[in-house]
C-alpha positions in Angstrom: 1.0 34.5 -1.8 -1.2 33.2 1.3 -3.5 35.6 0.6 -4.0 34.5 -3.5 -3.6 30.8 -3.0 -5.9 30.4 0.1 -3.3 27.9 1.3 -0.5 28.4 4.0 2.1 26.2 3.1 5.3 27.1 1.6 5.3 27.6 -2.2 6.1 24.8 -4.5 5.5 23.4 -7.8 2.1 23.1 -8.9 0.6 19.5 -8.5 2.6 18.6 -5.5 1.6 17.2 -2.1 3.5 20.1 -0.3 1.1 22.9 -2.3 -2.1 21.4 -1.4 -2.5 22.5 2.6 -5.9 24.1 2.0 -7.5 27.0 3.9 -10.6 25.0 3.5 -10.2 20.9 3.8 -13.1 20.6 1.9 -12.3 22.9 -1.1 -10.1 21.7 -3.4 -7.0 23.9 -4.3 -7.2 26.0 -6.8 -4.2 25.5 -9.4 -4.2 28.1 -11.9 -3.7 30.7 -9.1 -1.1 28.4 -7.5 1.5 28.1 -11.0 1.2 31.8 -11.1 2.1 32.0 -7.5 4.9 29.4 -8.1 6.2 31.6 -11.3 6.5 34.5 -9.2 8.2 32.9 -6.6 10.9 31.3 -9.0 11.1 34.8 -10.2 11.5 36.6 -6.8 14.3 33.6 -6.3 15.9 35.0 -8.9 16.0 38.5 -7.9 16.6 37.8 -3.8 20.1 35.9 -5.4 20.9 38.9 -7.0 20.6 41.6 -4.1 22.4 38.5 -2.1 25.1 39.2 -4.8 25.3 42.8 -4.5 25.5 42.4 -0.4 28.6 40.2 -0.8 30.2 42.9 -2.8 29.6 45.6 -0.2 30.5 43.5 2.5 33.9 42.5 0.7 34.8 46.2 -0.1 36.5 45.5 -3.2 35.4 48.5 -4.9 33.5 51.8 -4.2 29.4 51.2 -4.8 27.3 54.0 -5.2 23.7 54.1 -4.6 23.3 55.4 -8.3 25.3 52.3 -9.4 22.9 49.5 -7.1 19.8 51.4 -8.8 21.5 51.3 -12.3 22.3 47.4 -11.7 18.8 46.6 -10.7 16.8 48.8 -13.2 16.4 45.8 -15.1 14.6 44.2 -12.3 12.5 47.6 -11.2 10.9 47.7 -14.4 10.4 44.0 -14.7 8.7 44.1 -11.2 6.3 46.9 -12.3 5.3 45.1 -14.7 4.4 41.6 -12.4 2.6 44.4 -9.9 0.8 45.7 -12.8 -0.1 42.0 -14.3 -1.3 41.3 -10.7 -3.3 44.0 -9.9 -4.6 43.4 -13.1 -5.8 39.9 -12.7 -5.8 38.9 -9.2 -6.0 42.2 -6.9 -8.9 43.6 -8.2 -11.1 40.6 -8.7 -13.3 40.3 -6.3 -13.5 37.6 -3.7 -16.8 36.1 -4.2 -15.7 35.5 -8.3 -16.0 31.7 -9.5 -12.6 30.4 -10.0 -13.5 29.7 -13.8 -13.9 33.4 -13.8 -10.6 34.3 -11.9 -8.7 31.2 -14.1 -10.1 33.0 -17.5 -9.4 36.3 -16.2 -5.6 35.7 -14.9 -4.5 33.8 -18.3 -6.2 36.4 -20.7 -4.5 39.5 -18.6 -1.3 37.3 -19.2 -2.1 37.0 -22.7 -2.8 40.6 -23.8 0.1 42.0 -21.5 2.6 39.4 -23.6 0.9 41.1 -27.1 1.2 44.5 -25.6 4.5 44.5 -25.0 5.3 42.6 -28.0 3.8 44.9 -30.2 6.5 47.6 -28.5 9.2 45.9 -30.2 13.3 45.3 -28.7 12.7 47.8 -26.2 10.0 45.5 -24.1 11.8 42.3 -24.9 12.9 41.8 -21.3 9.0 41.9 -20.4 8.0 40.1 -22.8 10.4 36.7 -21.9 9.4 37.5 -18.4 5.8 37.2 -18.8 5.8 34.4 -21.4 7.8 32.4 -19.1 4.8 33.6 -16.3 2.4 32.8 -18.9 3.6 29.3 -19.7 4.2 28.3 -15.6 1.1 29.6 -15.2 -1.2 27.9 -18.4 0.1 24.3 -16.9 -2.8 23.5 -14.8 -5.1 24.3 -18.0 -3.1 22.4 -20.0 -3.1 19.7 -17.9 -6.7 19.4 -17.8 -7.1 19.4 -21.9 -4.3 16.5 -22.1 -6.4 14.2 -19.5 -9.7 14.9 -21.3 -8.3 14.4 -24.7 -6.2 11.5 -23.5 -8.0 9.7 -21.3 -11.3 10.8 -21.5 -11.8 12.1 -18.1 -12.5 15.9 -17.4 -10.5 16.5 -14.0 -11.6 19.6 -12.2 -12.0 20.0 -9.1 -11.6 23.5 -8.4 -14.1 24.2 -11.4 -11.5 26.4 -12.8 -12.0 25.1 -16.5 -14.4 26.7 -18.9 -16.0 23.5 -19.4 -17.3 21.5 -16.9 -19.1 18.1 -16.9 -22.7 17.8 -16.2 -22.9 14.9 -13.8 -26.8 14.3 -14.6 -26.3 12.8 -18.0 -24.5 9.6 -18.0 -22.4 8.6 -21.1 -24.4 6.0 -22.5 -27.1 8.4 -22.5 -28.5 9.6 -26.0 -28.5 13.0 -25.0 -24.9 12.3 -24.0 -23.4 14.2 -26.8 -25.4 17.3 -26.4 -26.1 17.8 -22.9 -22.7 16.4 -20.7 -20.6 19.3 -20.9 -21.3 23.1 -20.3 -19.2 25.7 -21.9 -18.8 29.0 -19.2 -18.6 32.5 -20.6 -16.2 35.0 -18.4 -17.6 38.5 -18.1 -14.7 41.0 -18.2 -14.3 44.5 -17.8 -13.1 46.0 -21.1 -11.5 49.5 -22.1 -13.6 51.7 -24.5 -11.4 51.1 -27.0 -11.2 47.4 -26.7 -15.3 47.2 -26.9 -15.6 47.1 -30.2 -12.9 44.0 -30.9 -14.8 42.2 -28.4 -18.5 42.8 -29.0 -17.7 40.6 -32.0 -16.2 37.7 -30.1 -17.9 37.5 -27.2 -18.5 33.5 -26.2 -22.1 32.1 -26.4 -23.0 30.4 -23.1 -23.9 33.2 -20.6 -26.1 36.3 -20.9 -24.9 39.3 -21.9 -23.2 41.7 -19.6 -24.4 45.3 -18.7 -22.6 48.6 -19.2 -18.8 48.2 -20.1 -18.9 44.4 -18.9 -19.2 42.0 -21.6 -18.9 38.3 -22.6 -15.4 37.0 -23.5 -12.8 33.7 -23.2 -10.0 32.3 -22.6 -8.5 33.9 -25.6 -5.5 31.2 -26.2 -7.9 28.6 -26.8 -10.3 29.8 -29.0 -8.7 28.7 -32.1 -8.5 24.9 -31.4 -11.6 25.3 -28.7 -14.3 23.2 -31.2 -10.8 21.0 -31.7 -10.7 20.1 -27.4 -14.2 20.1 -26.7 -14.7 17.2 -30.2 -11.8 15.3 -29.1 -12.4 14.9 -25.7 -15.9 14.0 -26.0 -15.0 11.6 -28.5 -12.1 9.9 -26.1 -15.0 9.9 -23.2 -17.4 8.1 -25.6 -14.2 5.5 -26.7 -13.6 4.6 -23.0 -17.4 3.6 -22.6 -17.3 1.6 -25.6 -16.6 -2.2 -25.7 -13.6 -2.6 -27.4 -11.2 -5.1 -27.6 -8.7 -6.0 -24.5 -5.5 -6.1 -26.9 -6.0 -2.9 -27.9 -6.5 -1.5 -24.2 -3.0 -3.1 -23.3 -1.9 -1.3 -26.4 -3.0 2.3 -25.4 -2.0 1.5 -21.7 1.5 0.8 -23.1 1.6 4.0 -26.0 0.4 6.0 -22.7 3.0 5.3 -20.7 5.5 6.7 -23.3 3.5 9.6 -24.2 4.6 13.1 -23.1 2.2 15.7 -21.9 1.1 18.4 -23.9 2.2 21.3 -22.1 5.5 19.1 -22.1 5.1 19.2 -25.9 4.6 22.5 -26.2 7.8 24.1 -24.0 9.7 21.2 -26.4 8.1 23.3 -29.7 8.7 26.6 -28.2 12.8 25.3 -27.5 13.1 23.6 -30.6 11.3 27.0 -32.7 13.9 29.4 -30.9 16.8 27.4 -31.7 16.1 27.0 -35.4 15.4 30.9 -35.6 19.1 31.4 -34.1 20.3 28.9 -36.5 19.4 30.7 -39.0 21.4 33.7 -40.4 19.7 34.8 -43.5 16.7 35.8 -41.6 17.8 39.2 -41.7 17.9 39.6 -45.4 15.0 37.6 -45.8 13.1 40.0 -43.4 14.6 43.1 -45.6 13.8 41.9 -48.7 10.3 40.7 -47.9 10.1 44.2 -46.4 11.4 46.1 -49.6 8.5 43.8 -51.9 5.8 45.0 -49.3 6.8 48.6 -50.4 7.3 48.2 -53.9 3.8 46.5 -54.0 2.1 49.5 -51.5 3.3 52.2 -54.3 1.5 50.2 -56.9 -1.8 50.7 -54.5 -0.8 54.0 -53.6 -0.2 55.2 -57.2 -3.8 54.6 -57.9 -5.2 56.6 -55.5 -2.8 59.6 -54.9 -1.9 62.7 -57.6 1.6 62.6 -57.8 3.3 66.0 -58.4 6.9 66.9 -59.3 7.6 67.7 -55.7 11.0 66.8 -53.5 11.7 67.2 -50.1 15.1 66.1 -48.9 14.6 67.3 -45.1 11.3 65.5 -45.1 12.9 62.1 -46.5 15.1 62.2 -44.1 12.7 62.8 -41.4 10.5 59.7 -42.6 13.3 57.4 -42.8 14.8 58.0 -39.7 11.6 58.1 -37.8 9.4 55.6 -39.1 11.5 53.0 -41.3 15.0 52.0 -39.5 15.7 49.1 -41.5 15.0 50.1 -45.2 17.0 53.0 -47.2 16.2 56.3 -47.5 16.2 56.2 -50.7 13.3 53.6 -51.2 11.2 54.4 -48.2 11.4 58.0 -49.8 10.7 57.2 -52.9 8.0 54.5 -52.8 5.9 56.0 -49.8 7.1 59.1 -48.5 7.0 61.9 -51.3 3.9 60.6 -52.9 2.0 61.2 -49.7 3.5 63.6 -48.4 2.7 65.3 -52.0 -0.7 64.5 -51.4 -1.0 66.6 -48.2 0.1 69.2 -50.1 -2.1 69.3 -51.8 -5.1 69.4 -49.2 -3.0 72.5 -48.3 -3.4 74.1 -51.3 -7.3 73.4 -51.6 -8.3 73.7 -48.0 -5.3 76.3 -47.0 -4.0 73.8 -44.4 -0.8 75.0 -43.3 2.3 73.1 -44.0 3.8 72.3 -40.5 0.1 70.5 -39.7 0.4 68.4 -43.3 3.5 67.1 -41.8 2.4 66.7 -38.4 -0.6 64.4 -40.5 1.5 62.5 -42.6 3.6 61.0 -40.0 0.8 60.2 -37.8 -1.0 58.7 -41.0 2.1 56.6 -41.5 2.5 55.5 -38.2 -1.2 54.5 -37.7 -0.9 53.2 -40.7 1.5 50.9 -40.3 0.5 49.6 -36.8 -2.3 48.1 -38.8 -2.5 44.7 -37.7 -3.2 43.4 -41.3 -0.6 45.5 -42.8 1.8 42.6 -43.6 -1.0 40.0 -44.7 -2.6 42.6 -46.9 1.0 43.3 -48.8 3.7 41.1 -47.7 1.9 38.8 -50.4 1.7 35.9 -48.4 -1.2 33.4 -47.3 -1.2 33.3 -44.0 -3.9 34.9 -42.3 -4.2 35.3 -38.1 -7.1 35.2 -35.9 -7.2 39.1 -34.1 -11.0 39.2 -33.8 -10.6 39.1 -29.8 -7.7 41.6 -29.0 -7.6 45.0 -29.5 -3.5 45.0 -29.5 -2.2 42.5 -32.1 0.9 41.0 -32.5 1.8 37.9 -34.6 4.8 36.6 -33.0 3.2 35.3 -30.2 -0.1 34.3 -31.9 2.5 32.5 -34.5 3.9 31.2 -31.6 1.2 29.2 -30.3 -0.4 28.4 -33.7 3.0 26.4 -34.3 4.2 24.8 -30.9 0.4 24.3 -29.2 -2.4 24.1 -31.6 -0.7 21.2 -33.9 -0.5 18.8 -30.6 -4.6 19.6 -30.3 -5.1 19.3 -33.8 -3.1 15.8 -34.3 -4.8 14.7 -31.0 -8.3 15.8 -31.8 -7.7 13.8 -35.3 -6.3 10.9 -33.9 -9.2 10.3 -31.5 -12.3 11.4 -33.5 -10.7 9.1 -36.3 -10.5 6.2 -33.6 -14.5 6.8 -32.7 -15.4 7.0 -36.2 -13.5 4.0 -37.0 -15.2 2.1 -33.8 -18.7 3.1 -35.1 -18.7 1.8 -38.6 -16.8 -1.1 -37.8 -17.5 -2.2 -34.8 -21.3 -0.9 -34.0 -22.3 -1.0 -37.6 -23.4 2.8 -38.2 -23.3 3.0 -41.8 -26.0 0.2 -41.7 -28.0 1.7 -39.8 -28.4 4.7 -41.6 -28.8 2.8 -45.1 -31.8 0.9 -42.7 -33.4 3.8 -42.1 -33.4 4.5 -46.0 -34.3 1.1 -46.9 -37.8 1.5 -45.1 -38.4 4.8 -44.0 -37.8 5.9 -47.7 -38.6 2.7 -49.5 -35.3 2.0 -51.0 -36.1 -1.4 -49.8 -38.9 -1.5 -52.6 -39.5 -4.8 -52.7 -39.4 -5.5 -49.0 -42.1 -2.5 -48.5 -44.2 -3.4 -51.8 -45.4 -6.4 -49.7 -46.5 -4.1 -46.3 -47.9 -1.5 -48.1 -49.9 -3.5 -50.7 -51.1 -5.6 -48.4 -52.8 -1.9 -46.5 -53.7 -1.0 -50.3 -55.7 -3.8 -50.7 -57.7 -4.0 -47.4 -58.7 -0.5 -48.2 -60.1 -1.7 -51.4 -61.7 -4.4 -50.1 -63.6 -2.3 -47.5 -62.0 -3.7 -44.7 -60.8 -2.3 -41.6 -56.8 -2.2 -41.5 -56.1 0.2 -38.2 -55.3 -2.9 -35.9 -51.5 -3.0 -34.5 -51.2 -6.6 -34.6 -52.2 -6.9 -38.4 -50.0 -4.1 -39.2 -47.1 -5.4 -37.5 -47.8 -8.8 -38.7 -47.6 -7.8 -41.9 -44.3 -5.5 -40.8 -42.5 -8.9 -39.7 -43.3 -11.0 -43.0 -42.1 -8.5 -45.1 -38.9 -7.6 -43.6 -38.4 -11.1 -42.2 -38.0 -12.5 -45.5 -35.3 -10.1 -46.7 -33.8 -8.7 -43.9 -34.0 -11.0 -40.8 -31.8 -9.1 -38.9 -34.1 -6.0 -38.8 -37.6 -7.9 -38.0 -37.2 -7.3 -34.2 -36.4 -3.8 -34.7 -39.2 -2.3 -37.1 -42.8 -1.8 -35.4 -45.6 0.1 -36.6 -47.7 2.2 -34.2 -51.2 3.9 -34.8 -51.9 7.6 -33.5 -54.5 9.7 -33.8 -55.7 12.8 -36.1 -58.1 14.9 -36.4 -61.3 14.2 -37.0 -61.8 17.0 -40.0 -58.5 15.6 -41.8 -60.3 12.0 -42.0 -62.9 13.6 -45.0 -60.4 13.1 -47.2 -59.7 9.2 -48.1 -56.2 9.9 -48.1 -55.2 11.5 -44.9 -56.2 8.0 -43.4 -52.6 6.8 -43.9 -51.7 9.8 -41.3 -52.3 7.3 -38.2 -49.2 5.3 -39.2 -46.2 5.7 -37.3 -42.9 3.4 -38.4 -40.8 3.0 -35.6 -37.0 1.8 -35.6 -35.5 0.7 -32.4 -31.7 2.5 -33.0 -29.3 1.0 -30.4 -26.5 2.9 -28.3 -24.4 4.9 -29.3 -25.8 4.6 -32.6 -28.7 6.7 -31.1 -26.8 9.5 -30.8 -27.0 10.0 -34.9 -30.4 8.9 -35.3 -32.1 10.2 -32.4 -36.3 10.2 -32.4 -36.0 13.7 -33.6 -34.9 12.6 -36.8 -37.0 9.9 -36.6 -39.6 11.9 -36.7 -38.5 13.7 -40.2 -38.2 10.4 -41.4 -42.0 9.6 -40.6 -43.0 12.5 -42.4 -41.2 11.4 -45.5 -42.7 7.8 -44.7 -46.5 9.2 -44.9 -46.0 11.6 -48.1 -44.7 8.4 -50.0 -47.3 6.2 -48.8 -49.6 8.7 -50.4 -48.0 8.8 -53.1 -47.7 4.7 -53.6 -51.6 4.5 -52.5 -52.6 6.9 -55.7 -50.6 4.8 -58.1 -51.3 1.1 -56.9 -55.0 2.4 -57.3 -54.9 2.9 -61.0 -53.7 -0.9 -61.2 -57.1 -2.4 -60.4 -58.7 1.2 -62.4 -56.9 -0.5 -66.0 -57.9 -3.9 -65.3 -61.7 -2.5 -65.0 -61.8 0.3 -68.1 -60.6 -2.6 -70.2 -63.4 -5.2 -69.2 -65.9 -2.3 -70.0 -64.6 -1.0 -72.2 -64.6 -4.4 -74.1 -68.5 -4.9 -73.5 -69.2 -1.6 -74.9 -67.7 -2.4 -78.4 -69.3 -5.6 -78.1 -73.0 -3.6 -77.3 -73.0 -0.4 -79.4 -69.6 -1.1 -81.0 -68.1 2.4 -80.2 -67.1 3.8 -76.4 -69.6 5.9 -74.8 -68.3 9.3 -74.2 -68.6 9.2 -70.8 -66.2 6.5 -70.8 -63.7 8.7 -73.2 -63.7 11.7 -70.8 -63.1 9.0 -67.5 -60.5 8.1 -69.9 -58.7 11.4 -70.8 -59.2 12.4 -67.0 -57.5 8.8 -65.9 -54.1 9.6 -68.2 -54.0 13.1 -67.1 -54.3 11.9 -63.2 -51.6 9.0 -63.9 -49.0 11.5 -65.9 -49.5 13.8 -62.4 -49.0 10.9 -60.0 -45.8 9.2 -62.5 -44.2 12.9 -62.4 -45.0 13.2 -58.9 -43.3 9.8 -58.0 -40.5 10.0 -60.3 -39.8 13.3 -59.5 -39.4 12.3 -55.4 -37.8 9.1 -55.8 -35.0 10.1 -58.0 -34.6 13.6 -58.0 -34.8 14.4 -54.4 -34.2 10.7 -52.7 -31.8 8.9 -54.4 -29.7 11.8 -55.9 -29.4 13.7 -52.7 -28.7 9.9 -50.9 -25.7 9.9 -53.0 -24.6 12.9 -51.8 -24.8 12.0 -48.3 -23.3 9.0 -48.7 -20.2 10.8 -50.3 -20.3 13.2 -47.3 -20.9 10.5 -44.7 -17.5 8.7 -45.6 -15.7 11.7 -45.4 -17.0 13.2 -42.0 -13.9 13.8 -39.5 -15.7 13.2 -36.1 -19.3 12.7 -34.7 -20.1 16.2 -34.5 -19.6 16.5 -38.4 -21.5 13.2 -39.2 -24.4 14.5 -37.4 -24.7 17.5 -38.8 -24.4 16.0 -42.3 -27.2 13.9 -41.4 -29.3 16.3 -40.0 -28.8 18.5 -43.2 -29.4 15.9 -45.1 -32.8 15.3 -43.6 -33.4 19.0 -43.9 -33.2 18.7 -47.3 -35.1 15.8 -48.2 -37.7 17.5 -45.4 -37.5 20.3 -47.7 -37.4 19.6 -51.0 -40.7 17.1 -50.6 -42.6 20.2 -49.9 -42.9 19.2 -46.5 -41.8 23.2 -44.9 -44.4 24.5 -43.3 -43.8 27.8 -45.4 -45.2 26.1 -48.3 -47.5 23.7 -47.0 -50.5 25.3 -49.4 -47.9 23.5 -52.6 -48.5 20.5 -50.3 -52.1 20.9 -49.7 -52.7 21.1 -53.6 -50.6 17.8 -54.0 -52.8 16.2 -51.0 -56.0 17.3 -52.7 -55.0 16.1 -56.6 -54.0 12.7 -55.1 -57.2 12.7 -52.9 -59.1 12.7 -56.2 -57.4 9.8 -57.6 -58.6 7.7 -54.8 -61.7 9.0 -55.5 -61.6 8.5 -59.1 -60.9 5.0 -58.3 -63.6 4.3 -55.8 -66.2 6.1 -58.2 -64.7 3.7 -60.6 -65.0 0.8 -59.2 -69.1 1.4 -58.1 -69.6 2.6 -61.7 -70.8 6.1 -61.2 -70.4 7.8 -64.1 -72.1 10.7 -63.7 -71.9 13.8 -65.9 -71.9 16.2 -62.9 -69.2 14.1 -61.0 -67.2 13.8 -63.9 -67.4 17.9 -64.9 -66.5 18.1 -61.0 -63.4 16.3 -60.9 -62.0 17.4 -64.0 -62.7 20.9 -62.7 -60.9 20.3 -59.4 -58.3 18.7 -61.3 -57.7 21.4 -63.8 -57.5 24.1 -61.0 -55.2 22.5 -58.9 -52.7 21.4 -61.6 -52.6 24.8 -63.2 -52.0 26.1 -59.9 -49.2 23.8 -58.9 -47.7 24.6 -62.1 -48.2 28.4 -61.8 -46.6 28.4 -58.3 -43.7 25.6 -59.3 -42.5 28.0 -62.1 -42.7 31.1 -60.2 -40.7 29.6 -57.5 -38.0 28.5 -60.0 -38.1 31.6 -61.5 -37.2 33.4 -58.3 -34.9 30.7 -57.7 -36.2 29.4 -54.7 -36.7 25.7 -55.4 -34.5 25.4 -58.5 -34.8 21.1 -58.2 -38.9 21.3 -58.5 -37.7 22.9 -62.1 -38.5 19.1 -63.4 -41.7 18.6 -61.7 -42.5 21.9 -63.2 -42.1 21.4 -66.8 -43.5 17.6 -66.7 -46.8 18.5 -65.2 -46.5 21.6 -67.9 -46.2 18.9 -70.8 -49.0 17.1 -69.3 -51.7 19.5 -70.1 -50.4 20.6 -73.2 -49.9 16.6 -74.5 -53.2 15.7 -73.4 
């Protein structure tokens, strides 16, 4: 026990002072190993009473004691002491010394684990083992236990032995806004596994580490991987709450609750008690058990009957043979006659095409049976009912103790994990105003504050008119401030505009000047941690295609008010419109359909539809980690659906290059160059670029890969054929 611990004291419960004299007095002791020590000390208790016992009675002389008699008293304990040698070979001998403790803590508790299924899956003749290494298994799980109730409790990962698969990463302090990605590091365990077992595990193995050569591979504590995302979500949550600023009458409150509060692994021994007691209580379990076993049959012939050729054939040796060998608890007569004889009649068949001989059809049918039946989803698949268990990790499966643990451990997670991610969701949107800041980031990122942005944007629209220069910060932000001020006081401070710089081929066209804006939105903590300057960034993008889009249709404003003043001097002059005037004309209401369709098409198809869906999904994310990947996905899809990809940045490009020649149209306008060659030019590029948007736009919704542009599709289609 010296020797495992690394301490020299005398054995004790785990978390005591006694426990703790270390081989080392700076390393901290290492408390996994030292609950399995102190299990198999209580254990070896035990058994030293009971060869005490036995001494007595050959001291006293009572009664003649044979050796034979000693070794047929302790059997019980021989066997149940292999197994404890073989469980620690298994997972302390024969790791090797220089192995991390969260490798030896991961390794112990999953050798535990798959031992307790092994034997389970025996049956009543391993029951002895299996309540002696459950009770190991439960001694032995406290110090794990212990540190998942003080993360998810109080916030506060305490490890110092590094024994936990997730440890803290000191570098990132919580009111970082990388706090919720990068503070805590989930450690893979690299075990050696059977050839058999390879294939279970190559399709669980844990993300976090690199994969392992040769018959070594990547696995996990495999008790907590069910309620893993639940620990990891709930105590990052409760470490977030504790750094928050909430109210002192609410502290005293959870300082109070806590003092009442039992400990999980507390909890869970309480479940385990309280499950075992209502199974004895019960009597009717046996018939239950029979008669869900008799409707698990009944239901197999049905599946059977379809794929076997049932013959006229009876055995009465072989039914009896079946019954007795592979099905105890049902009748002969209905294990017979619902499995057996059809089967076995099927064999018999391969005999008499492939001249098999009889004694080996046998021989294959009860090994088909048995196989068969060890099937770890035999009773899900017919048993009828809904309950489906989690094997992906072990290669021996057994429900009872998987059922075990999903009804007396993971519901204490689960109501915990709830119960705190609930409290930080609560504190955001209440106290730290979330919700508002993401309908801020709508309001001006996506103009759904139109009339708030009408006045900044305009007031850019018009300088460009004008011919004046409007790249200068302070006007821009000047600008900013009166327009948000007036509406939206509270956000004035917050909003800033910045200028950065493109390249100098994208400046040719008048409309890729818009590209040196950059909106900025100063996103407090923890706030930050949902709208981080990543998604910033998506938002900016959105930002400029809009702006575009707005500059292309405030130009044809001041475009109307001059084709009417000329158009009004040419009736007065020649009393009919020149037809260069007409084709300007024709080519203006072709140009505005595309832009309206455009804008229509972006503003309420794709923002304010898919808005209302995440505000749905917003109010009914469960914890941070949910509400920030709804948000993220919900950026993703506005990112995508305005063309933005850069898989289809050529739609884009064609977009760019029709709205480019509005602004042109407008300038050209304006200076009164009317042209024939200019005019055949721009109609030209216009034609080209619509019928190819169009072309593409069907195509893609053909194919169904951007069903929502079906819309945008068919009204740029009407376009051309109305005008």
């Amino acid at each position: 026990m010296t020797t495992v611990t690394g301490h020299n004291s005398e054995p004790g419960p785990p978390g005591t002072a006694s426990s703790y004299g270390s081989k080392k007095a700076s390393e901290p002791p290492f408390r996994t190993y030292q609950a399995f020590v102190w299990a198999l000390n209580k254990y070896f208790t035990s058994f030293k009473e009971e060869l005490t016992t036995i001494e007595r009675e050959l001291i006293c002389n009572d009664e003649t004691v044979t050796l034979s008699a000693v070794l047929e008293r302790l059997s019980p304990h021989l066997a149940q002491i292999k197994v404890l040698h073989r469980v620690f070979c298994t997972g302390v001998a024969e790791v090797p010394p220089a192995t991390p403790n969260v490798v030896r803590a991961s390794h112990l508790l999953n050798t535990l684990y798959k031992a307790i299924i092994e034997y389970d899956s025996v049956g009543e003749a391993s029951e002895q083992a299996v309540a002696l290494l459950f009770s190991l298994w439960t001694e032995t799980v406290r110090p794990y236990l212990e540190i998942v109730d003080e993360w998810i409790v109080h916030g506060h990962l305490f490890d110092p032995a590094r024994e936990f698969i997730i440890q803290r990463n000191k570098d990132v302090p919580v009111n970082h806004r990388d706090f919720w990605y990068a503070t805590y590091t989930l450690y893979s365990v690299s075990e050696t596994v059977d050839s058999e077992e390879k294939l279970n595990d190559a399709a669980s193995g844990s993300s976090g580490g690199d994969q392992a050569s040769g018959g070594r591979q990547l696995t996990m504590v495999s008790f907590l991987k069910p309620v893993l995302k639940q620990i990891i979500m709930a105590g990052k949550s409760m470490q977030l709450l504790k750094n928050l600023d909430c109210k002192e009458a609410e502290k005293s409150q959870r300082a109070s609750r806590d003092a009442e509060r039992k400990s999980l692994h507390t909890l869970f021994l309480e479940s385990v008690q309280s499950r075992l007691c209502s199974r004895e209580e019960s009597p009717t379990d046996g018939v239950t058990e029979q008669q869900s076993t008799r409707r698990s049959l009944i239901k197999m012939q049905s599946i059977m009957a379809r794929h076997l050729e049932i013959d006229d054939v009876h055995d009465p040796l072989l039914a009896i043979n079946f019954s007795l060998s592979l099905a105890p608890n049902v009748t002969n007569k209905l294990w017979c006659e619902i499995f057996c004889f059809p089967l076995f009649r099927a064999l018999r068949g391969y005999e008499r095409d492939f001249f098999i001989p009889e004694s080996e059809c046998v021989l294959s049918a009860l090994l088909f049976l048995r196989l068969y039946l060890e099937q770890s989803d035999f009773q899900e698949r017919f048993s009828g009912g809904d309950f489906s268990v989690d094997r992906s990790s072990q290669s021996v499966t057994c429900q009872t103790f998987e059922l075990t643990l999903r009804s007396c451990l993971y519901p204490h997670i689960e109501r915990r994990y709830i119960e705190c991610c609930g409290n930080l969701m609560k504190t955001l949107t209440k106290d730290y105003k979330l919700l508002e800041y993401l309908q801020a980031m709508r309001n001006y990122f996506l103009l759904e504050a139109g009339d708030t942005m009408y006045d900044f944007y305009t007031a850019i629209f018009d300088k460009v008119q004008e011919k004046e220069s409007w790249q200068q910060p302070s006007f821009l932000n000047v600008q900013l401030q009166e327009a948000v001020g007036q509406r939206y006081p509270e956000d004035s401070s917050r909003l800033s505009v910045f200028l950065e710089p493109i390249d100098a081929s994208r400046k040719k066209q008048p409309v890729n000047n818009l590209e040196v804006l950059t909106l900025s939105y100063k996103v407090p903590w923890p706030v930050d941690i949902v709208i981080s300057s990543e998604c910033q960034k998506i938002y900016n993008q959105v930002f400029l295609l809009l702006l575009q889009i707005k500059w292309a249709k405030y130009s044809f404003t001041d475009v109307t008010k001059k084709l009417e003043g000329a158009a009004a001097e040419e009736v007065k002059v020649k009393e009919r419109v020149n037809q260069q005037i007409h084709r300007m004309c024709l080519l203006r209401v072709k140009l505005m359909h595309f832009v309206n369709s455009l804008h229509n098409y972006i503003m309420t198809r794709i923002l304010h539809s898919t808005g209302l869906e995440f505000q749905h999904q917003v109010q009914e994310a469960k914890d941070l980690d949910q509400l920030i990947k709804i948000h993220y996905r919900y950026l993703a899809t506005i990112h995508d659906r305005c063309l933005l990809r850069e898989k289809v940045s050529f739609v884009k490009e064609a977009i760019i290059k029709v709205l480019n020649l509005v602004l042109i149209f407008s300038d050209r306008w304006q200076a009164g160059a009317w042209k024939i060659e200019s005019i055949d030019k721009m109609e030209s590029d216009f034609k080209n670029c619509h019928m190819f948007l169009v072309t593409i736009l069907n195509k893609a919704v053909c194919r169904g890969s951007f069903p929502h542009s079906a819309v945008l599709g068919v009204s740029s289609k009407q376009s051309v054929s109305a005008v």
